[in-house]
C-alpha positions as CSV (number, residue, x, y, z in Angstrom):
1,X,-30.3,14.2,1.9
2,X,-30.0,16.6,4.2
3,X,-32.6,15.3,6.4
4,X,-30.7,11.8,6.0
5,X,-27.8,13.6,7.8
6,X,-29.1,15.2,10.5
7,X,-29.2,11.8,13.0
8,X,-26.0,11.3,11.8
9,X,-24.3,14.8,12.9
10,X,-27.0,14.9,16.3
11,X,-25.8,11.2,17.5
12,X,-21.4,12.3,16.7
13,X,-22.3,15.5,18.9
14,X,-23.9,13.6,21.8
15,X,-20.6,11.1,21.6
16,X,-18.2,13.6,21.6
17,X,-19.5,15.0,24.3
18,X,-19.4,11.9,26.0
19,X,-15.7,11.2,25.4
20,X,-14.7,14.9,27.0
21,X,-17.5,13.8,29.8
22,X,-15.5,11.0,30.8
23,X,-12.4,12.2,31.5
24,X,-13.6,15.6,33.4
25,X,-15.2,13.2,35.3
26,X,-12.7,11.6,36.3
27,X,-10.6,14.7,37.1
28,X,-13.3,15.8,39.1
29,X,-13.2,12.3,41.1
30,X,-9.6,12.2,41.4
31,X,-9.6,16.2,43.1
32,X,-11.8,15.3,45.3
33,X,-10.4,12.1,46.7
34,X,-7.1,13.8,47.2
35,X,-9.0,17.0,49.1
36,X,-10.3,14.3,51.3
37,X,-7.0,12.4,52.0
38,X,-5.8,16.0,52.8
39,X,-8.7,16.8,55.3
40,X,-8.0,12.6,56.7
41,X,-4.3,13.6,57.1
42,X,-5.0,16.6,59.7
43,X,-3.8,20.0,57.7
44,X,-3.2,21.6,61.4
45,X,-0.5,18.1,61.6
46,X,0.5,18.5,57.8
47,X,1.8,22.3,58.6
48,X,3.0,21.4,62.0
49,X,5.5,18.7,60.6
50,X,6.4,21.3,58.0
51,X,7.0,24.0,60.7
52,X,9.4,21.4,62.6
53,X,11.4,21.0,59.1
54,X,11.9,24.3,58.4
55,X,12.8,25.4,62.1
56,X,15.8,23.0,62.9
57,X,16.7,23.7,59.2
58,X,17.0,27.7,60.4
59,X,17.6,27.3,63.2
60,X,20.7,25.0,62.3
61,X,22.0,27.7,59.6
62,X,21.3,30.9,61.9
63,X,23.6,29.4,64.3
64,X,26.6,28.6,61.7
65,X,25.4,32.0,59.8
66,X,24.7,30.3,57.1
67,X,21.8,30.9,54.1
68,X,20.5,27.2,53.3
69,X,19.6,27.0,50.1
70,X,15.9,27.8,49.3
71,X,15.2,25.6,46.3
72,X,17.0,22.7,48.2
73,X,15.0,23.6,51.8
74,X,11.7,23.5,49.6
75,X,12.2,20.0,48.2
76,X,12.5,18.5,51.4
77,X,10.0,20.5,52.6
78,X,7.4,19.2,50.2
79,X,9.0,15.8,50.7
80,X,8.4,15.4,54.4
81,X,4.5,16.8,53.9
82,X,4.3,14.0,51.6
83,X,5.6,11.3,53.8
84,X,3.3,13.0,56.5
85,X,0.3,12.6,54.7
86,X,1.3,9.0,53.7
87,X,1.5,8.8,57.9
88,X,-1.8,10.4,58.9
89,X,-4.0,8.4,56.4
90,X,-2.4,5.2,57.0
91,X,-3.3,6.0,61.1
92,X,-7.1,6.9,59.7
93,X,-7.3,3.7,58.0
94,X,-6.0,1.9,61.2
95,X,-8.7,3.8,63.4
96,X,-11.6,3.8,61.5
97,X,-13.5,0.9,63.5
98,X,-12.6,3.2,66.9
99,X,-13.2,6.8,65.1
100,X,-16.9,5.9,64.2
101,X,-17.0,4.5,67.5
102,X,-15.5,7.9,69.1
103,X,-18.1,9.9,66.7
104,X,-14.8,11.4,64.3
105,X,-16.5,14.0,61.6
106,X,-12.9,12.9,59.4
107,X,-13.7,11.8,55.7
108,X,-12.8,7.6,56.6
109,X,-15.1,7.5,59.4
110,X,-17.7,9.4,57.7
111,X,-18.0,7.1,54.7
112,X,-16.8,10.4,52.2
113,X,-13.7,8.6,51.5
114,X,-13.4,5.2,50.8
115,X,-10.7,2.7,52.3
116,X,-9.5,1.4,49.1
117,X,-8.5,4.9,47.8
118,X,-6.9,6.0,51.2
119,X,-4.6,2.6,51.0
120,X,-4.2,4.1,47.3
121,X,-3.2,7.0,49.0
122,X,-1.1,6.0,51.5
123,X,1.4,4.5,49.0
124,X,1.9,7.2,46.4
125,X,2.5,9.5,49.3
126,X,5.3,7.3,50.4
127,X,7.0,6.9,47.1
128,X,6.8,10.4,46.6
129,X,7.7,11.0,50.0
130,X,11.5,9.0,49.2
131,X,11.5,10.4,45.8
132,X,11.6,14.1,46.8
133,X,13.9,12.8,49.8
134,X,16.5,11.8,47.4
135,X,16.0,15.2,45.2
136,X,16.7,16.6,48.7
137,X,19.6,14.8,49.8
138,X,19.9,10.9,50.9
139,X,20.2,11.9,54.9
140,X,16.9,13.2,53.8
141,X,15.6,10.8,51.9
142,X,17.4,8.3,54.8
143,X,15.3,10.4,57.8
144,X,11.7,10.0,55.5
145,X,12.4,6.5,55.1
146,X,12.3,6.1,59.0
147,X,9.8,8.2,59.7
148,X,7.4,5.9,57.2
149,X,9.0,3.2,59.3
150,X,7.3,4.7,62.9
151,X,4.3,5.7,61.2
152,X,4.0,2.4,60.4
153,X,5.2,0.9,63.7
154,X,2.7,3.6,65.4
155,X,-0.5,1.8,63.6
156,X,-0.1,-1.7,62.0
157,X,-2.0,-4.0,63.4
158,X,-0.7,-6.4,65.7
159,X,2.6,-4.1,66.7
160,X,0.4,-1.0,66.7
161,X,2.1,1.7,69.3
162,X,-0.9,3.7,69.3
163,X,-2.3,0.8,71.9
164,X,-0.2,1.9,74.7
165,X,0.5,5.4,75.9
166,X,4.0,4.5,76.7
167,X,5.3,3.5,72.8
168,X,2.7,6.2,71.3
169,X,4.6,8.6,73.3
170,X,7.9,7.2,72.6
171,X,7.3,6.8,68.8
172,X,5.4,9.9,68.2
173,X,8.9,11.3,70.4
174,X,11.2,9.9,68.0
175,X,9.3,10.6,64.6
176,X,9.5,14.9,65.5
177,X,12.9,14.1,66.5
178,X,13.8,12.7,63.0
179,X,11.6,15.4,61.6
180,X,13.8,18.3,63.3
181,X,17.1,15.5,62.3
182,X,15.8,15.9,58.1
183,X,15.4,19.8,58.5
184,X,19.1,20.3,60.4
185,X,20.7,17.5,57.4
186,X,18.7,19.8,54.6
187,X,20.7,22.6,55.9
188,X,23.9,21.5,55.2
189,X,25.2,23.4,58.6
190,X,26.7,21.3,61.8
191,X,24.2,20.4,64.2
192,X,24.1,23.6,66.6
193,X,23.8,23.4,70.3
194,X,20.4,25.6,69.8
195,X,18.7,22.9,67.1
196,X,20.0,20.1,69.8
197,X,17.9,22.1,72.9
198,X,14.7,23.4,70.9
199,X,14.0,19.6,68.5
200,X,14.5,17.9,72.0
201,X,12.5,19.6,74.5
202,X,9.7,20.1,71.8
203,X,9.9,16.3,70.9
204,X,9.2,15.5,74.3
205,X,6.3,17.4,74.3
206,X,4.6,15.8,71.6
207,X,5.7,12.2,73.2
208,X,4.6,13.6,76.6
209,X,1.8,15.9,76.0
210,X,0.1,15.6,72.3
211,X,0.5,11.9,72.8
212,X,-1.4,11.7,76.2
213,X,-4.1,14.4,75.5
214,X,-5.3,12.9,72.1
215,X,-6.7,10.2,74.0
216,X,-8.7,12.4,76.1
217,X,-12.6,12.0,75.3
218,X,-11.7,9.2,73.1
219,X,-11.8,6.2,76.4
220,X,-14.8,4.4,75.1
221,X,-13.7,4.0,71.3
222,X,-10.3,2.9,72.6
223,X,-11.4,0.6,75.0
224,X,-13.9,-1.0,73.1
225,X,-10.6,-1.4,70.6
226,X,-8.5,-2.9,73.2
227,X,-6.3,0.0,73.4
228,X,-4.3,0.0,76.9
229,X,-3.8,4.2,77.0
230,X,-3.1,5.9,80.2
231,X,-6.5,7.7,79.6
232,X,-8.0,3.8,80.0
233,X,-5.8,2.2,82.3
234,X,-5.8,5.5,85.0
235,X,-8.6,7.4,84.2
236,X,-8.6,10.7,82.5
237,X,-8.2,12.6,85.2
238,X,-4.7,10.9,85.8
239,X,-3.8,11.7,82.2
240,X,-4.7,15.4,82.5
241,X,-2.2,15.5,85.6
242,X,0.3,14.3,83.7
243,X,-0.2,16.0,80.8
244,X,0.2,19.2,83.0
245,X,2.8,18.0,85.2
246,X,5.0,17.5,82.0
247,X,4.3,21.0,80.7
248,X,5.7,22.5,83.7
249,X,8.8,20.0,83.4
250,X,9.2,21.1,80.1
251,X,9.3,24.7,80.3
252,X,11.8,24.8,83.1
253,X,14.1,22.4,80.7
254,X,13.7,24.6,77.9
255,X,14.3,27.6,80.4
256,X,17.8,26.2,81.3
257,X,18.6,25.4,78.0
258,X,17.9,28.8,76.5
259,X,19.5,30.2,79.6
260,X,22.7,28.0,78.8
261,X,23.1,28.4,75.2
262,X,21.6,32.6,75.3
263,X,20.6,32.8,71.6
264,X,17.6,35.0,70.8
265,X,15.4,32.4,68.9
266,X,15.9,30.0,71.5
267,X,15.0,32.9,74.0
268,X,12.0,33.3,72.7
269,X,10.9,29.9,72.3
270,X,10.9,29.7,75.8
271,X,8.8,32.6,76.2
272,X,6.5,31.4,74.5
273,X,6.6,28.0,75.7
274,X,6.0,28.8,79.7
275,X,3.2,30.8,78.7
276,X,1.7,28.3,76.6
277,X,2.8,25.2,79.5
278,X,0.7,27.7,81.8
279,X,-2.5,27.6,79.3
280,X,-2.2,23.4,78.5
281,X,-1.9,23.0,82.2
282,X,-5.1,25.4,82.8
283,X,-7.0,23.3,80.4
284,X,-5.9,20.3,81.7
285,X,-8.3,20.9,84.5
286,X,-11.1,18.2,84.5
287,X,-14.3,19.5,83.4
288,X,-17.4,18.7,85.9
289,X,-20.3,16.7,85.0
290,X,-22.7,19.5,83.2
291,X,-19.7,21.7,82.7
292,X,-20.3,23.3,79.2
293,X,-16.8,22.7,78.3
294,X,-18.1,19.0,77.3
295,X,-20.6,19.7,74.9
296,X,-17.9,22.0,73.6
297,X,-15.4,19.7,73.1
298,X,-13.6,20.4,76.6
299,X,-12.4,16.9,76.2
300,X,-9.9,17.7,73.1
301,X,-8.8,21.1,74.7
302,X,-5.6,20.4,76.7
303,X,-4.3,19.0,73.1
304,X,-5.6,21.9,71.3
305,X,-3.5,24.4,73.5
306,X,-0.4,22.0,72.5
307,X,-1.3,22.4,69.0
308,X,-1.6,26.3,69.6
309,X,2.0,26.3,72.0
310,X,3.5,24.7,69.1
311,X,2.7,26.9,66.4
312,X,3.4,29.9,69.0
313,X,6.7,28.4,69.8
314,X,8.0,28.0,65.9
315,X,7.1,31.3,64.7
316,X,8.4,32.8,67.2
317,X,12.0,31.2,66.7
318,X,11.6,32.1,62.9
319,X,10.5,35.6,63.4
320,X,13.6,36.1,65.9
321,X,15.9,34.0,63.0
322,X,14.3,36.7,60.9
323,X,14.1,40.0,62.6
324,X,17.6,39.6,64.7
């Protein structure tokens, strides 16, 4: 009898272990797609778009000497990284046929993450995106629900603003804008003439610079795609020029603003923007034919030295918010 039940209890075991298998399994599946949505969206751009939420949020309330209210600043924190990640992943799956052209290393292009589960993506990342926005506030849920709007206008097909250098910049321009717009309404503080100096001048220089310089080293991909960028239509050399040109134009704007209003923070924004203007324009420099800045990626590093500006320019607001 005992012998009778032995199949019995071996072939229950081996099921059971099959019904906790499954789900695990699909745990595991679900983690990593969502790590690789996360690596698709850019976490450098995730934490930037953060950075621009809590600055005009802090900015707004140092100037009215005002606490916001954490709990409050946090949902609509987590609320715009949402709808950024909805953003970023709906512009991979709009640039995969040029990103495996341009050689991108980013999950989509690389085949790690499939299309289907990025569109997956893309739309529970929006809903949550408005769902935290109305936990928020509705100005913020109002300001997420147009900044899915330009993402979207930046690259659907057929009104795509990504094909032309002068709506990327002007869309790319308006989406930190509203970015800087959610932080100030999350606030609950007036809009201060400090916010109004540092969201504008540093929302130019993503329409200006970061729009111009991502297309640098990406010309063949973007051709071949029918894209009409500056870095196509003029050359790259043209498109470093500029992107130099309106560091320079930048920093003295931010210089008179800073030198207008004369609050600390803004003070040393500016700081730190001439010096980082000074480095963008530096590596805006074309790089010669066997220069080894090209097998470095020399091509990607005036908008690396944005991406570096930027995140020198916030902290250093926030640490004089903090420290003054």
């Amino acid at each position: 009898m005992t012998q009778a039940l032995t199949p019995r209890l071996s072939t229950t075991s081996t099921d059971d272990y099959g019904v906790f298998d499954a789900p695990w399994s699909s745990l595991l599946s679900t983690v990593r797609t969502v790590r690789l949505c996360l690596r698709e969206a850019r976490p450098l751009v995730q934490v930037m778009f953060v950075l621009r939420f809590v600055t005009g949020a802090l900015l707004t309330a140092s100037a009215a000497h005002q606490r916001p209210d954490a709990p409050h600043l946090a949902v609509g924190a987590a609320a715009w990284w949402a709808a950024t990640v909805s953003v970023y992943v709906f512009n991979g799956v709009s640039d995969l046929c040029e990103d495996r052209a341009n050689g991108s290393r980013r999950p989509l292009a690389g085949g790690l993450l499939t299309e289907a589960a990025a569109r997956r993506a893309v739309v529970v990342t929006a809903v949550a995106g408005l769902l935290l926005g109305c936990a928020a506030g509705w100005r913020v849920a109002e300001a997420a629900a147009v900044f899915l709007a330009l993402g979207y206008a930046y690259s659907a097909p057929r009104i795509a603003a990504k094909c032309r250098s002068w709506s990327a910049s002007a869309v790319t321009c308006a989406a930190a804008v509203t970015t800087y717009l959610a932080g100030i309404a999350s606030s609950g503080s007036p809009l201060s003439a400090e916010a109004t100096v540092f969201a504008l001048v540093l929302s130019l220089g993503v329409g200006l610079i970061a729009a111009v310089a991502k297309d640098l080293g990406s010309t063949r991909g973007d051709a071949l795609a029918g894209r009409r960028t500056l870095a196509v239509v003029r050359g790259e050399h043209s498109a470093r020029r500029f992107c130099a040109v309106s560091g320079v134009t930048l920093t003295l704007a931010l210089t008179a603003g800073a030198l207008w209003v004369h609050e600390v923070p803004l003070d040393a924004a500016a700081v730190v923007f001439a010096a980082g203007a000074l480095c963008v324009a530096g590596r805006c420099r074309a790089p010669r034919p066997g220069d080894q800045r090209i097998a470095g990626g020399g091509h990607r590093a005036p908008y690396r030295s944005w991406m570096v500006t930027q995140y020198a320019v916030h902290l250093s607001a926030l640490a004089a918010i903090v420290l003054v």
